[in-house]
C-alpha positions in Angstrom: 20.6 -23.2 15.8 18.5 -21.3 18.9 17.6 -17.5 18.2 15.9 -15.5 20.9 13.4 -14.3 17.7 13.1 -16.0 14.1 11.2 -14.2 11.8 9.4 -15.7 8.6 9.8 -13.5 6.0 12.3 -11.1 4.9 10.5 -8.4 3.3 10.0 -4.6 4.6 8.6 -6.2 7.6 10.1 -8.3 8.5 13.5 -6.5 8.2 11.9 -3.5 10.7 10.7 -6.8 13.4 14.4 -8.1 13.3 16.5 -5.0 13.0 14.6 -3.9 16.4 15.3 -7.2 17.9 18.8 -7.6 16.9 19.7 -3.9 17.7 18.0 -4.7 21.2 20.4 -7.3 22.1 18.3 -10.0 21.0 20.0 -12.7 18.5 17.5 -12.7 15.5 17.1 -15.0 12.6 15.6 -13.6 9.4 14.5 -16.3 7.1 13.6 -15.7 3.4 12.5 -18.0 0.6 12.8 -15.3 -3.0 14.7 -12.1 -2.2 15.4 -10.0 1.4 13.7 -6.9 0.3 10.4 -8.4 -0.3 7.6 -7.5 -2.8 7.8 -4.3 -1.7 10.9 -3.4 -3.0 11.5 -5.8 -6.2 7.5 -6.2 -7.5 5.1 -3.3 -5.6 5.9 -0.3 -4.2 8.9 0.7 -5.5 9.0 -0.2 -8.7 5.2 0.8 -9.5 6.1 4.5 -8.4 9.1 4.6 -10.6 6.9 3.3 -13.2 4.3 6.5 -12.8 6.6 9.0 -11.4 8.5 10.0 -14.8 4.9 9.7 -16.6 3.6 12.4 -13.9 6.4 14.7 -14.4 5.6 14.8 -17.9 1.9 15.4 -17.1 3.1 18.2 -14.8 5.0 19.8 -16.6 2.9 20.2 -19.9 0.2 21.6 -17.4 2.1 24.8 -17.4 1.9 27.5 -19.7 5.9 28.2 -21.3 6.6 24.2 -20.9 6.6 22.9 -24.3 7.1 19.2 -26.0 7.9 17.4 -22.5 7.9 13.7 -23.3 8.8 10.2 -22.0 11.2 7.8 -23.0 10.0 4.3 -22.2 13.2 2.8 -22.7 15.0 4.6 -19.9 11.8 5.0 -17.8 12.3 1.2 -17.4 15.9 1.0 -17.0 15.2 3.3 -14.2 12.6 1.0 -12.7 15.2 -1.8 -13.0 17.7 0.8 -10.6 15.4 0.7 -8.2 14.9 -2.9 -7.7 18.7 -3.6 -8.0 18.0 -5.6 -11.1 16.8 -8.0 -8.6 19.5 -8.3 -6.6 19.3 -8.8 -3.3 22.8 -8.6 -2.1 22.7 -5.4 -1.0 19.7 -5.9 1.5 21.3 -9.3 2.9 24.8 -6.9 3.4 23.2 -4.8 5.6 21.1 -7.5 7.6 24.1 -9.0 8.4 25.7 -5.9 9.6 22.9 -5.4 12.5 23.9 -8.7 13.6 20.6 -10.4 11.5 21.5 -14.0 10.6 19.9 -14.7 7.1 18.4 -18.2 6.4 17.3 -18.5 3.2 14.4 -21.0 2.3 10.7 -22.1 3.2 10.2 -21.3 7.2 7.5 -23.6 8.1 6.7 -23.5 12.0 6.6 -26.9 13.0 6.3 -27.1 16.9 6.2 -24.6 19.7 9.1 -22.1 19.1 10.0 -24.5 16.3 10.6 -23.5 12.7 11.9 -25.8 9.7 13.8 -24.2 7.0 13.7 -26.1 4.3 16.5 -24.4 1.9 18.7 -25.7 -0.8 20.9 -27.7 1.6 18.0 -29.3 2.8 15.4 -29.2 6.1 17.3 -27.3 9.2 15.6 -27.3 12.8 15.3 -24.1 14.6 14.1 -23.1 18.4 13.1 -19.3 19.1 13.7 -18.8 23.0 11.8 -15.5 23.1 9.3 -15.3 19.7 8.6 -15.9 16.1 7.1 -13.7 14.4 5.0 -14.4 10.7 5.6 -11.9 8.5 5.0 -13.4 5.3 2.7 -10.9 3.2 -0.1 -11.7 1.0 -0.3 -12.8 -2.5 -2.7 -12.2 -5.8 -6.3 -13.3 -5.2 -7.1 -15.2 -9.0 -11.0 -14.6 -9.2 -12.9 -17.7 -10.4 -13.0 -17.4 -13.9 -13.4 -19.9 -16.2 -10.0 -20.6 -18.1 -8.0 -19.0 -15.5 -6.3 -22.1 -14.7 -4.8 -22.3 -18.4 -4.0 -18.8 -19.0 -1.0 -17.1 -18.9 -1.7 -13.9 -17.1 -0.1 -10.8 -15.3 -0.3 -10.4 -11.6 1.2 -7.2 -10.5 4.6 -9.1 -10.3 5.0 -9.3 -14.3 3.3 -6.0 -14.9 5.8 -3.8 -12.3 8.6 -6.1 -14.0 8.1 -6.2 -17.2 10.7 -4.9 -19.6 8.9 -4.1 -22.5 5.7 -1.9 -23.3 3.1 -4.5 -24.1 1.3 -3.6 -27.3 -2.3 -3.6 -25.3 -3.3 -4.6 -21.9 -6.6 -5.5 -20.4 -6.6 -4.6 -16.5 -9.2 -6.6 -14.5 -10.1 -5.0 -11.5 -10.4 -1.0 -10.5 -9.0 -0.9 -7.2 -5.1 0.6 -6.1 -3.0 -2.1 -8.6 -5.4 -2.0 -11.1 -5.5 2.1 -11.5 -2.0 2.8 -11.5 -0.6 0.5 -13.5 -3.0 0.9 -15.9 -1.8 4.6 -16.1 1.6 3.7 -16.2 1.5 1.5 -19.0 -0.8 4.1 -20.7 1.5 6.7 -20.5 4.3 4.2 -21.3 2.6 3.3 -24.7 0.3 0.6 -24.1 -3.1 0.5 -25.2 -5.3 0.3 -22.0 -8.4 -1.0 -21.2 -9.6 -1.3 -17.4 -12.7 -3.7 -16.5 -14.1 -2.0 -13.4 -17.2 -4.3 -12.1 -18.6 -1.5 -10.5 -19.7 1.8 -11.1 -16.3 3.7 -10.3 -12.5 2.6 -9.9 -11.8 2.6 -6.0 -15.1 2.0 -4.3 -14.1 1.5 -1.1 -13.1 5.4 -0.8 -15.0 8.7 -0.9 -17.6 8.6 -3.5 -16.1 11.7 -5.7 -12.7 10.3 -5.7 -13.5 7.2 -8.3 -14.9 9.2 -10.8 -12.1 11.9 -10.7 -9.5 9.0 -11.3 -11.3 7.1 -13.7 -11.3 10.5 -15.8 -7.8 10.9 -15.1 -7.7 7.5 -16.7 -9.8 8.5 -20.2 -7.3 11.4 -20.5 -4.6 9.3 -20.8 -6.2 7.2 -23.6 -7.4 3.8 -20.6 -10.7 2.6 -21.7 -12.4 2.8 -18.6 -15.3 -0.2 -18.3 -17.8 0.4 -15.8 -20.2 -2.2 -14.3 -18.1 -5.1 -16.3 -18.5 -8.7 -14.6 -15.8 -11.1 -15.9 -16.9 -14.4 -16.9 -13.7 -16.1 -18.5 -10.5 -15.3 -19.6 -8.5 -16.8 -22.3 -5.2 -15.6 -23.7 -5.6 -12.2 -24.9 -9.4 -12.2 -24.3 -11.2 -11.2 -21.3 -15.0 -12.1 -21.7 -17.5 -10.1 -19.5 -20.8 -11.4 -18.2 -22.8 -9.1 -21.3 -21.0 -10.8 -24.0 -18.3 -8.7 -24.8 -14.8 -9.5 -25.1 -12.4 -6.9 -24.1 -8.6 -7.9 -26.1 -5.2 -7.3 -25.0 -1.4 -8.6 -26.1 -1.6 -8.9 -21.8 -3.6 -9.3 -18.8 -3.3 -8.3 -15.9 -5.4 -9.2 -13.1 -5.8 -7.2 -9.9 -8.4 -8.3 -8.1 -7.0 -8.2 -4.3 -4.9 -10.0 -2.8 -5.0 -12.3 0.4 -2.8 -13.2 3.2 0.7 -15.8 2.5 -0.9 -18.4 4.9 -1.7 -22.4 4.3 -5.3 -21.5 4.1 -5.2 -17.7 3.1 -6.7 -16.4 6.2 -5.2 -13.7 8.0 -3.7 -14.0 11.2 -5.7 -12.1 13.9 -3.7 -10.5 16.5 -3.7 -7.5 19.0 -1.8 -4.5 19.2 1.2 -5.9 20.4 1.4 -8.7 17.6 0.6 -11.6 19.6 -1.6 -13.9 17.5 -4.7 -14.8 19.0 -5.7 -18.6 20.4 -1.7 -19.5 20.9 -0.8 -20.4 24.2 2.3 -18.7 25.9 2.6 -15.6 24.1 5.4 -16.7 21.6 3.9 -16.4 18.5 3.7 -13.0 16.6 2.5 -11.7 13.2 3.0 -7.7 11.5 2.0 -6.7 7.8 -0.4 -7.9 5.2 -0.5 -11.3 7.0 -2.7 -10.1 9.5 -5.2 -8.6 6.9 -5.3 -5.3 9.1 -4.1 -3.0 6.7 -2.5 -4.2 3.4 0.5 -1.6 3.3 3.8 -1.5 3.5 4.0 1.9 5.9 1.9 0.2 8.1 3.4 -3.2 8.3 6.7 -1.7 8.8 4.4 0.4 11.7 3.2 -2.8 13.2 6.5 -4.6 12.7 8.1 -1.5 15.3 5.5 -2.5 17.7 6.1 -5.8 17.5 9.4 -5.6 17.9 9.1 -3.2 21.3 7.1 -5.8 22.3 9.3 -8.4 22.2 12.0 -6.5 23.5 10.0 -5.3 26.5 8.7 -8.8 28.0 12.2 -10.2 26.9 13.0 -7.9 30.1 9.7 -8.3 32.3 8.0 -5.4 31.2 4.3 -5.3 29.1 4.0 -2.7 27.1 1.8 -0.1 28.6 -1.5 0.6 26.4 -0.9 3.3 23.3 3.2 2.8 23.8 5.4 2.0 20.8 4.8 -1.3 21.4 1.1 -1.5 20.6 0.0 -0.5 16.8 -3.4 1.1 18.1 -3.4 3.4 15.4 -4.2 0.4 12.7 -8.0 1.2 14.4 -8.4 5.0 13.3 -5.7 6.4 11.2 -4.5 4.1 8.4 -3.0 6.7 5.9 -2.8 5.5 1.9 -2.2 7.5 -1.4 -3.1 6.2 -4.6 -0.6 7.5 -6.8 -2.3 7.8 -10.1 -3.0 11.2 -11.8 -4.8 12.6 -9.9 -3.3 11.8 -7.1 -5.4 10.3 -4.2 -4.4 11.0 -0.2 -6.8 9.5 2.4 -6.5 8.9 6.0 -8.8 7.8 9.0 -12.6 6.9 7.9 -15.1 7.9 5.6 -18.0 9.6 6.0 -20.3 6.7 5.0 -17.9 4.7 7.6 -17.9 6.9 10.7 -22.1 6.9 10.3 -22.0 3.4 10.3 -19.7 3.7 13.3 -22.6 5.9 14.5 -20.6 9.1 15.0 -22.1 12.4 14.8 -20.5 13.9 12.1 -20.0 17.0 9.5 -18.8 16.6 6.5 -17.0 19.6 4.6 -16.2 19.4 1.0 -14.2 21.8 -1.2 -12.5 22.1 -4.6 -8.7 22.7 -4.0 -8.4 26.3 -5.3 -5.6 28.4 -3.5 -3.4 30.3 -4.6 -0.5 27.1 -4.6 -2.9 24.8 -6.5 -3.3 27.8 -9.1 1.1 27.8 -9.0 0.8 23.9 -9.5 -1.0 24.0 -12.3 -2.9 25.9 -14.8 -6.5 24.8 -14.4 -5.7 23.0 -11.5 -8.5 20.2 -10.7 -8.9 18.4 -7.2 -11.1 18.4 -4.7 -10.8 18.0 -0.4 -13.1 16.1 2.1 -12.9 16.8 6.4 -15.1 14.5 8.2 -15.3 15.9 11.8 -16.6 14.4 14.6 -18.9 16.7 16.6 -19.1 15.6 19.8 -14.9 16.0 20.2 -14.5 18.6 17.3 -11.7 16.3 15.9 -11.1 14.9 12.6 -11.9 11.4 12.2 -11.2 11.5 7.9 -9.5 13.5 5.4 -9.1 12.9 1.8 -7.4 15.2 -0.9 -7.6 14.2 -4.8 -5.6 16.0 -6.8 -2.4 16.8 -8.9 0.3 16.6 -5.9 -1.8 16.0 -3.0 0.4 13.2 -1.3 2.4 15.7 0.4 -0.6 17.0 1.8 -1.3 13.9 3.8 0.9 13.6 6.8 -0.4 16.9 8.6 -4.2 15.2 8.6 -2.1 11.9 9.5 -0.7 13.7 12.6 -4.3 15.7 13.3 -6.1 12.8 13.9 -3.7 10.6 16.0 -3.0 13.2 17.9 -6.9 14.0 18.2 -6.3 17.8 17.6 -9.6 19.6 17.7 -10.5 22.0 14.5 -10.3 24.6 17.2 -6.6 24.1 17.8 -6.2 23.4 13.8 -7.2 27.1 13.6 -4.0 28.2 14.7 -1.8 25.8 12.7 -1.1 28.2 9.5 -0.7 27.1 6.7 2.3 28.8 4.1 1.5 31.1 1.9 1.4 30.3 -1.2 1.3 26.7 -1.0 -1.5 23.9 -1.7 -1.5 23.6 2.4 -3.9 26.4 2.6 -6.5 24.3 1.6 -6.8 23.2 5.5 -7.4 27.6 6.1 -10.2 27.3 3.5 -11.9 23.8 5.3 -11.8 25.0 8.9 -13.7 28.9 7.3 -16.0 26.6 5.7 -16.9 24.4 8.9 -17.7 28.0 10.1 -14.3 29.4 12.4 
């Protein structure tokens, strides 16, 4: 069959690049190999934070004075994981694909000629021709460090540990970055018997240097041995051997060590704003999400896959998509948003402070512990702390993180600040509620001296 667009890969984003195609007027194909939904919905995001939400509700509430005994039940903590993901089901998702006029192929899309992609399914190998554009949106998968015994050794990838349905007695977690931290926690606070090998000196090294430390105590609360500066040299079943001898033991292990793009050669696929992958000729071939190793997120893969989709839509009709239009993701360059939902809770957005120097900006940084009246509501003894990087020259905000017990919230409004390149003048007169954990933005802007 001929499609105006095939897409490869039928998770978050690629459903967002075919619904906009198909609701355009443009006959789209939506090929899948494991479930329409994607990793996203049955094995990342959505059942990790089902995982950790019940266990932070918990936490919450026993933070309050007049709260007493709040507790978990593992049992229906994971049943209601399982709602979430259908129970693995995927017949809901391909329902409504096919009711925006997606035609769902399911198989191995393989693009083998110009416009050309081979299904090969359970019927066999099906030829397909794209008139207008295919677009790659296959994801990324678990990076396996090279460890010796790896090959031989049953482990957990983030797959088995958001599927899992029982609370292993112990787990070993290998690596301290977003995986590795939260569902460390969850299993904690589920039962298990944590230990984290961080091969660093903090969890999350990649953000703000306070935030690490703030989570990795987060982590010791809960009962996760937290191992700092721990090199992994081999890994057998239940036994994780570091590079100083020691041998850190668990009935599982899960390793999180990154994770790389869904491609022959695990490379991402470098494209520009509109999607259009670089060094193909005649503008047919497109790529959105984790594939493209901008920004390994499902928000913004679904953001990508809208411009992508616009895209496509507006050459389809002889139109290029004018520059910062919803058909160019520009926004992957300065304002990728992310929380890390452990406990505390971690909301960045934009660059860091040790980034935007490299970037050689002129910058001031303003740091503060979140202590207003809503954070002292939250919680008794509330703990977090708040970071504004601002650029001098234009008085904007270039970064903003927030740690802290119900900080995600908090993130959007310095999400919107910075794309929309509102100076901390203007942010003056943005008031914050009274009395919520929003006034913290009152207290940055009187500390950066307005």
């Amino acid at each position: 069959m001929d499609f105006d667009v095939i897409v490869i890969g039928g998770g978050a984003v690629g459903e967002n690049v075919a619904w906009r195609t198909a609701a355009g007027g443009l006959s789209t194909a939506l090929i899948e190999k494991e479930l329409v939904g994607g990793e996203c919905s049955y094995w990342a995001c959505m059942p990790s934070k089902a995982l950790l939400r019940s266990g932070h509700a918990v936490a919450a509430a026993n933070r309050l004075k007049g709260v007493v005994g709040a507790t978990l039940d593992p049992k229906a903590v994971l049943e209601r994981r399982n709602g979430f993901t259908s129970n693995w089901d995927d017949a809901s998702q391909v329902q409504w694909a096919e009711s925006e006029n997606i035609t769902v192929l399911r198989g191995d899309g393989e693009i083998t000629g110009e416009r050309e992609v081979t299904v090969a399914g359970a019927d066999g190998r099906t030829v397909h021709r794209a008139r207008q554009a295919v677009v790659v949106c296959t994801g990324s998968v678990p990076k396996m460090p090279p460890l010796d015994g790896i090959a031989d050794t049953p482990v957990w990838t983030s797959r088995q540990a958001t599927s899992a349905q029982e609370v292993p007695e112990s787990l070993v977690v290998l690596g301290g970055g977003v995986v590795g931290v939260e569902l460390a926690q969850a299993w904690a606070r589920l039962g298990s018997k944590v230990t984290i090998a961080v091969s660093g000196d903090r969890p999350l090294p990649k953000l703000e240097d306070f935030v690490g430390p703030m989570v990795a105590d987060g982590l010791r609360e809960d009962g996760v041995e937290v191992v700092l500066n721990a090199r992994a040299t081999s890994i057998a079943p239940g036994a994780l051997t570091l590079q100083d001898g020691r041998v850190l033991k668990g009935s599982e292990i899960l390793v999180a060590t990154g994770r790389v793009p869904a491609t022959e050669d695990a490379k991402p696929l470098t494209i520009d704003d509109t999607g259009l992958v670089s060094g193909v000729d005649g503008r047919w071939l497109y790529a959105a999400g984790d594939v493209t190793g901008r920004a390994l997120l499902t928000h913004q893969g679904k953001y990508q896959a809208r411009a992508v989709g616009t895209a496509i839509l507006e050459r389809s009709r002889g139109f290029e998509p004018k520059d910062r239009s919803a058909g160019q993701a520009w926004a992957d360059h300065v304002a990728v948003p992310q929380i890390v939902f452990t406990d505390p809770e971690v909301a960045f957005v934009g660059h860091t402070a040790a980034e935007a120097r490299a970037a050689g900006r002129d910058i001031r940084v303003v740091d503060l512990d979140i202590a207003v009246a809503g954070s002292s509501l939250q919680a008794d003894g509330y703990q977090g702390k708040a970071r504004m990087v601002v650029d001098e020259r234009t008085r904007t905000l270039v970064g903003v993180t927030f740690v802290g017990q119900d900080v995600a919230e908090m993130l959007h409004a310095a999400t919107v600040a910075i794309v929309g390149e509102v100076t901390v003048d203007q942010l003056w007169h943005a008031v914050p509620s009274y009395p919520t954990m929003s006034e913290v933005w009152l207290r940055l802007l009187e500390a950066y001296g307005l």
